[in-house]
Structure formats: structure tokens, C-alpha cells
C-alpha positions as CSV (number, residue, x, y, z in Angstrom):
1,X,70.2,112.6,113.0
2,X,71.0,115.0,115.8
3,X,73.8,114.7,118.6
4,X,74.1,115.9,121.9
5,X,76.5,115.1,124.8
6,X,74.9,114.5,128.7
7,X,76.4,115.1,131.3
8,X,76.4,112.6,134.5
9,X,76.6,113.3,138.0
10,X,79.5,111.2,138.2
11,X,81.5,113.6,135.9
12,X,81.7,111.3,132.9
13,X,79.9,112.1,129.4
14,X,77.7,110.2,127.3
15,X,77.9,111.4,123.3
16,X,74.1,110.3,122.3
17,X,72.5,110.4,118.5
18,X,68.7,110.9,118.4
19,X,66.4,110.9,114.9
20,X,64.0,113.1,117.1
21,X,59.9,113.1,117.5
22,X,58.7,113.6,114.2
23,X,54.4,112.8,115.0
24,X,55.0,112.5,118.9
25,X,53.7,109.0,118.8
26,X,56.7,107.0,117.4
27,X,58.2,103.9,119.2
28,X,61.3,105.0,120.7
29,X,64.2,102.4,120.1
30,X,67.7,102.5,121.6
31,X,70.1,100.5,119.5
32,X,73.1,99.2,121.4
33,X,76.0,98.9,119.2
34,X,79.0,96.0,118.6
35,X,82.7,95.5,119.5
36,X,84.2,98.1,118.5
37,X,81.8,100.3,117.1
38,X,80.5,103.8,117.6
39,X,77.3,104.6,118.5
40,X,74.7,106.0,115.4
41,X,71.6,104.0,114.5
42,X,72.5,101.9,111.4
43,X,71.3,103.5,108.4
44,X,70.2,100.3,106.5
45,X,67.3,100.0,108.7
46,X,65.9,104.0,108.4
47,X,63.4,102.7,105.6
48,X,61.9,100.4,107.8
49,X,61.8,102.7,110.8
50,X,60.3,105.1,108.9
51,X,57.6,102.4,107.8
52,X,56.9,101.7,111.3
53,X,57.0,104.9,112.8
54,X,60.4,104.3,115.1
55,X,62.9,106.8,116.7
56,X,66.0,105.6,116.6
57,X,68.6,106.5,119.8
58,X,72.1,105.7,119.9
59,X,75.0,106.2,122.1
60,X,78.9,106.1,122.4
61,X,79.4,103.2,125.2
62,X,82.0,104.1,127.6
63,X,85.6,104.9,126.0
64,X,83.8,104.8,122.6
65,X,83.9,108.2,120.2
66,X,82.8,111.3,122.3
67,X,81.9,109.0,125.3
68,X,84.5,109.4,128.6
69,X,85.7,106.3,128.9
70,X,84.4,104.5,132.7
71,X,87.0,101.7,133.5
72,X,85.9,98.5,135.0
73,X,82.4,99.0,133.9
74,X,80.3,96.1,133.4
75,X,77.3,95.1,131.0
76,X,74.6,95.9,133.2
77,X,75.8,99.7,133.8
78,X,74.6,100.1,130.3
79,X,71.2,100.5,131.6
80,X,72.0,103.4,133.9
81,X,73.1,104.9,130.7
82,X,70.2,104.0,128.7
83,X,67.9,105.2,131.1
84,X,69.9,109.2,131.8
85,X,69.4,109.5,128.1
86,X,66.0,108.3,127.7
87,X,65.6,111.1,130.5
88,X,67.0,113.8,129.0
89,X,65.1,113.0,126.0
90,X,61.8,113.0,127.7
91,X,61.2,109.3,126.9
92,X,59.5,107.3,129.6
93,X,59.3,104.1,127.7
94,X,60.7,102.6,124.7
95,X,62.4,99.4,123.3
96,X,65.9,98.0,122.7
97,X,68.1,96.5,119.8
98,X,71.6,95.4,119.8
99,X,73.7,93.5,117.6
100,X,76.8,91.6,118.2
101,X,78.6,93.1,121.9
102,X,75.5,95.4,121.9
103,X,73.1,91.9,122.5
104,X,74.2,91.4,126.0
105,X,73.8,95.5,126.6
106,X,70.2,95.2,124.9
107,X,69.4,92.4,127.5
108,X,71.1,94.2,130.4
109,X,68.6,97.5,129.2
110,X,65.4,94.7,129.5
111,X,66.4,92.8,132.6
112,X,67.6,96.2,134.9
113,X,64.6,99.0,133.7
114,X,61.8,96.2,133.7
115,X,59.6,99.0,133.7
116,X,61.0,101.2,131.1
117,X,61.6,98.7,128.5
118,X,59.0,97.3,126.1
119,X,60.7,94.7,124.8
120,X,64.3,93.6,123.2
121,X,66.3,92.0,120.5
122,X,69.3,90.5,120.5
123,X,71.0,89.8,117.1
124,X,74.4,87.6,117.0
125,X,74.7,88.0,120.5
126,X,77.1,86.2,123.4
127,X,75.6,84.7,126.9
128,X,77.3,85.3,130.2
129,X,80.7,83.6,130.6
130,X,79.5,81.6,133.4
131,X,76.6,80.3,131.2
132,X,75.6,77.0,133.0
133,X,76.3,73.9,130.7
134,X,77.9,76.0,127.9
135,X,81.2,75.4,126.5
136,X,81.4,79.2,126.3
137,X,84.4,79.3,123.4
138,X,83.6,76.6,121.2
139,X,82.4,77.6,117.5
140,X,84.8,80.8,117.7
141,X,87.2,81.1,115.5
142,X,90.6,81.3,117.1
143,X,91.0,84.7,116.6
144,X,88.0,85.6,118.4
145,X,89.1,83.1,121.1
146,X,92.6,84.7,121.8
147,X,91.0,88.1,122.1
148,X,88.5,87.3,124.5
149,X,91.1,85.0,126.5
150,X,93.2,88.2,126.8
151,X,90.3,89.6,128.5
152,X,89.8,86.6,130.7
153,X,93.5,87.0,132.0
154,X,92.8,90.8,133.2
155,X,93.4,94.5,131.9
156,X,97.3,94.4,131.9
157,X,97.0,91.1,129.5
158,X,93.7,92.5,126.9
159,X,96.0,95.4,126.3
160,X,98.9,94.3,125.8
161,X,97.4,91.8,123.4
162,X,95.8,95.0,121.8
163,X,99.2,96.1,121.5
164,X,100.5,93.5,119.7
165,X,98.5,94.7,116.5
166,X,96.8,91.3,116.2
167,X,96.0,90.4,112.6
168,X,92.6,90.2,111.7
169,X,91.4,86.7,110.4
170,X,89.1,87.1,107.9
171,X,87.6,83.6,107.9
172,X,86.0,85.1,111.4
173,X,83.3,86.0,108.9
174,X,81.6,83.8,106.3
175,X,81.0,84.2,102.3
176,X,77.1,85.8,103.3
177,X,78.9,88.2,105.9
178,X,81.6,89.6,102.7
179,X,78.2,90.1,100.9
180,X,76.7,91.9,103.0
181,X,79.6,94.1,103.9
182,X,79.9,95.2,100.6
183,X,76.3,96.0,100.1
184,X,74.1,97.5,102.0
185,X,76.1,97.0,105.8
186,X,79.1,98.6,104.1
187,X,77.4,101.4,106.5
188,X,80.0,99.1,109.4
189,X,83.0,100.8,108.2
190,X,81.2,104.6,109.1
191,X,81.4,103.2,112.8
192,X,84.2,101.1,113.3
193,X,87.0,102.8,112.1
194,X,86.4,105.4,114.5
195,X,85.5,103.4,117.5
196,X,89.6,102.8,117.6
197,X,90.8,106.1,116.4
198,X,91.4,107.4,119.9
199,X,92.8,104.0,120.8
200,X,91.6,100.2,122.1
201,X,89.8,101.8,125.5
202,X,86.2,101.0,124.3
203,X,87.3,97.7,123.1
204,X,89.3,96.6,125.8
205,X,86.2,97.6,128.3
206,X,84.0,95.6,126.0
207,X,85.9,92.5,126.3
208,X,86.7,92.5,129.9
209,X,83.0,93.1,130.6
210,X,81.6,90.2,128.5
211,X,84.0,87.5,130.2
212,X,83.2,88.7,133.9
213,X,79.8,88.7,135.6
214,X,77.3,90.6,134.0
215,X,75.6,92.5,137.1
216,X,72.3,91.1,136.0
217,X,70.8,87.4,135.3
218,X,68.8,86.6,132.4
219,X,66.0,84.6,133.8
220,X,65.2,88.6,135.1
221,X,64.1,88.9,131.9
222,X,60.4,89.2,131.6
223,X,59.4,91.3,128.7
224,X,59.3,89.8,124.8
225,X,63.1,89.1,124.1
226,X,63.5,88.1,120.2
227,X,67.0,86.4,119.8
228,X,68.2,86.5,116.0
229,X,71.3,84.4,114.8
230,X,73.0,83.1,112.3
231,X,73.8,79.2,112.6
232,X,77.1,80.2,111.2
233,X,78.3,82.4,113.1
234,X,82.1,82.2,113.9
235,X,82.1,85.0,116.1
236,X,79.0,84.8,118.6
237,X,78.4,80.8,118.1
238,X,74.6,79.4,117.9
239,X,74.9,77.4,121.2
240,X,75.1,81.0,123.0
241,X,71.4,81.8,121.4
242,X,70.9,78.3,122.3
243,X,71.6,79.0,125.9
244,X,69.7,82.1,125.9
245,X,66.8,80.7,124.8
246,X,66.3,78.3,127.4
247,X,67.3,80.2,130.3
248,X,65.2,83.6,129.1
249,X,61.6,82.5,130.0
250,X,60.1,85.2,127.7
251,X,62.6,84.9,125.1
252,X,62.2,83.3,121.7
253,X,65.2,82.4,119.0
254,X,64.6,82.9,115.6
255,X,67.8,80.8,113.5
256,X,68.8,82.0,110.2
257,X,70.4,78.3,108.8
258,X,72.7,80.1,106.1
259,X,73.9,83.3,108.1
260,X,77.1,84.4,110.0
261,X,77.6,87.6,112.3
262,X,77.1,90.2,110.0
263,X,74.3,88.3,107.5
264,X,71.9,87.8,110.0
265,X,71.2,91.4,109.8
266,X,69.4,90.7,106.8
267,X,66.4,89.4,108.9
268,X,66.3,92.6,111.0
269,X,63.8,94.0,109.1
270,X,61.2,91.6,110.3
271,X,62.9,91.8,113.7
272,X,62.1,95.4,113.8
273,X,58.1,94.1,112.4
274,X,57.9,92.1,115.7
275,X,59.3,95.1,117.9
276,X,56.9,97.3,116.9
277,X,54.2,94.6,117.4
278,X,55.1,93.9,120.9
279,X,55.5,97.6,121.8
């Protein structure tokens, strides 16, 4: 995996992680990561990659690892960011994959570069916080809830409730998602641990952009959208897939019964089969 830092017009920098053209005729994917993670294409997905000839491209969002941070941005900028890279790289087209806070990104990347991006996945991921019809916090687990509240009541209040050290709840992840976390997405604890080392920024940018308007609307979306999630999912409840679902014309969910917010990931596998079938 090779690294490389862009810089924008604007002054900022993007830290970006590229596999690199190995034939010249791969399938370039961006993967868009969680809350809070760093950026680096997760590992426990190389094998199939490899198997289906994708590139993997990742990058450090915005106040994440060797990213500057940008302040007040929202979900949509993510495709400005996407597409500098995809420049710089030489890439004109390519798809998009993102798990957990890095769904709503992958969707932004679809909706805003309709003529860039392929198509998209969305694994465990949250609708817009003015979702028509939704009871937007319902399923979380109170954990989850407080933190995004925080958000919802400004900067000033998400970090001072960062501040406040706030225990993590473990039950935010069921049995399946342990098991997996100590198998083969262990590979988590190579990119969140350092997503806070400098401090909440990346986190607390996250948050904020998730509960305030997008800068995009889903029924944009036009190209294949493949939403993946676990039914039990205590973090990103079913009812937002739910939601997406019906209000994404070209979008189709794919439920996992037995999985939560990390086990779902078991499935992306065949989520990465149907990428690089619609690509």
C-alpha cells in the first residue's frame, strides 16, 4: 500500500493510501471509512480484491490522521475529495464502498460525481437526519444516542461531551460483532486507535455532519447502490437501510437477519462480487 499527501487549492491536505495499477485494467474502488477511523483499505478484503482485479484507495477524512482537519464540513464535501484524488491518481472512473459513517460519504461520492462513479455500497450505514417518516434514533443504543445528541446541540456541546471521556458501552455491539473483532476485523484496532490519537477533531466533524443536512438528496442517486446491514444493528438501526431503500430509486438492501455493525462485514465479500459486476 503506498501513501501520498495532496495538496488542495484551498491550503488543506488530504493523506491518501493507494494499492496502485498492477495490469492497468483493475476496478478502482475508494473505500470510505467509519467514525473514528483512519483511512487505509481494510485488509480482510485484499484476497478478494485481488480475485477480482480491484484497486483499493483510501483516505484520511478531514481532521483524521495526516488529513488537515476542515471545520464545518459536511457529507457531501467528501466528493470534492474523492474526486482531487481520483485526479491526481489518473483515475477517471471508479466505484465506492463505505462502512458505518463512511455509508453516507459513499452515497454523497454516487449522488455528487454521477459521472465518475460506477456504482456504491453502503454497509451499516445512517440516512439523513431529516429522513421523512423516520424516527431517526430509535434502535440505538443509548450510548450512541447521547453522542449523536451532543452533535445535534452544536460544536461547543459534541466537544465538551468528548471531553467528558464518555465510557464506552459495549452492548453497542452484539455477540457476532465480538466475533468478528477478534478474528479476522481485529484489523479495526490498526485504524481506530489512531483516528483519536491527535484528539476528537475527526470525530467531532463526523458527528456534527451526520445530524445536519447532507448537501445532497438521495433520490439523486442513480447508479447501482447496494445497501448491506445487519438487522441487529445497535449502532446504525435497520429502519435507516429501510429508509434508504425506498427513497434511493436504484438502490437495493441486502439484510443479514443475524448481524450487528461490525458482522455484517462478513457479507462484504459478495458485496464486493456485485461491485465488480456492475462496474
Amino acid at each position: 500500500m503506498q501513501e501520498g499527501d495532496l495538496a488542495l487549492d484551498d491550503g488543506r491536505t488530504l493523506h491518501f493510501y493507494d494499492q496502485g495499477p498492477r495490469t492497468g485494467a483493475e476496478l478502482a474502488v475508494f473505500w470510505l471509512h467509519g467514525t473514528p477511523n483512519i483511512g487505509p483499505p481494510p485488509a480482510p478484503l485484499f484476497d478478494d480484491a485481488a480475485r477480482l482485479s480491484i484497486r483499493w484507495i483510501g483516505y484520511d477524512r478531514p481532521g483524521y490522521g495526516g488529513s488537515s482537519a476542515r471545520p464545518g464540513r459536511d457529507v457531501a464535501s467528501a466528493a470534492h475529495d474523492v474526486a482531487r484524488i481520483a485526479d491526481r491518481l489518473g483515475i477517471a472512473r471508479f466505484a465506492v464502498m463505505g462502512h458505518s459513517g463512511g455509508g453516507p460519504h459513499a452515497l454523497a461520492c454516487a449522488a455528487l460525481l454521477p459521472e465518475r462513479v460506477l456504482a456504491a455500497v453502503c454497509v451499516a450505514g445512517l440516512a439523513p437526519i431529516d429522513a421523512n417518516g423516520l424516527d431517526w434514533f430509535a434502535g440505538m443504543r443509548p450510548a450512541a444516542q447521547d453522542s449523536l445528541r451532543a452533535a445535534l446541540a452544536g460544536r461547543a456541546a459534541k466537544t465538551a461531551y468528548e471531553a467528558s471521556n464518555p465510557e464506552f458501552d459495549a452492548a453497542m455491539f452484539i455477540e457476532a460483532d465480538w466475533t468478528a473483532l477478534s478474528g479476522p476485523w481485529s484489523w479495526f484496532d490498526s485504524v481506530v486507535g489512531p483516528a483519536t490519537a491527535k484528539g476528537p477533531a475527526g470525530l467531532v466533524d463526523d458527528d456534527i455532519a451526520y445530524v445536519t443536512p447532507w448537501g445532497f438528496d438521495c433520490a439523486q442517486l442513480t447508479q447501482p447502490v447496494l445497501l448491506l446491514h445487519g438487522e441487529q444493528d445497535r449502532i446504525a438501526p435497520i429502519g435507516h437501510a429501510e429508509w434508504l431503500a425506498r427513497h434511493c430509486s436504484s438502490a437495493e438492501l441486502w439484510r443479514r437477519e443475524g448481524d450487528g455493525h461490525i458482522s455484517v462485514l462478513a457479507a462484504a465479500p459478495q458485496a464486493l462480487d456485485w461491485l465488480s459486476a456492475r462496474s
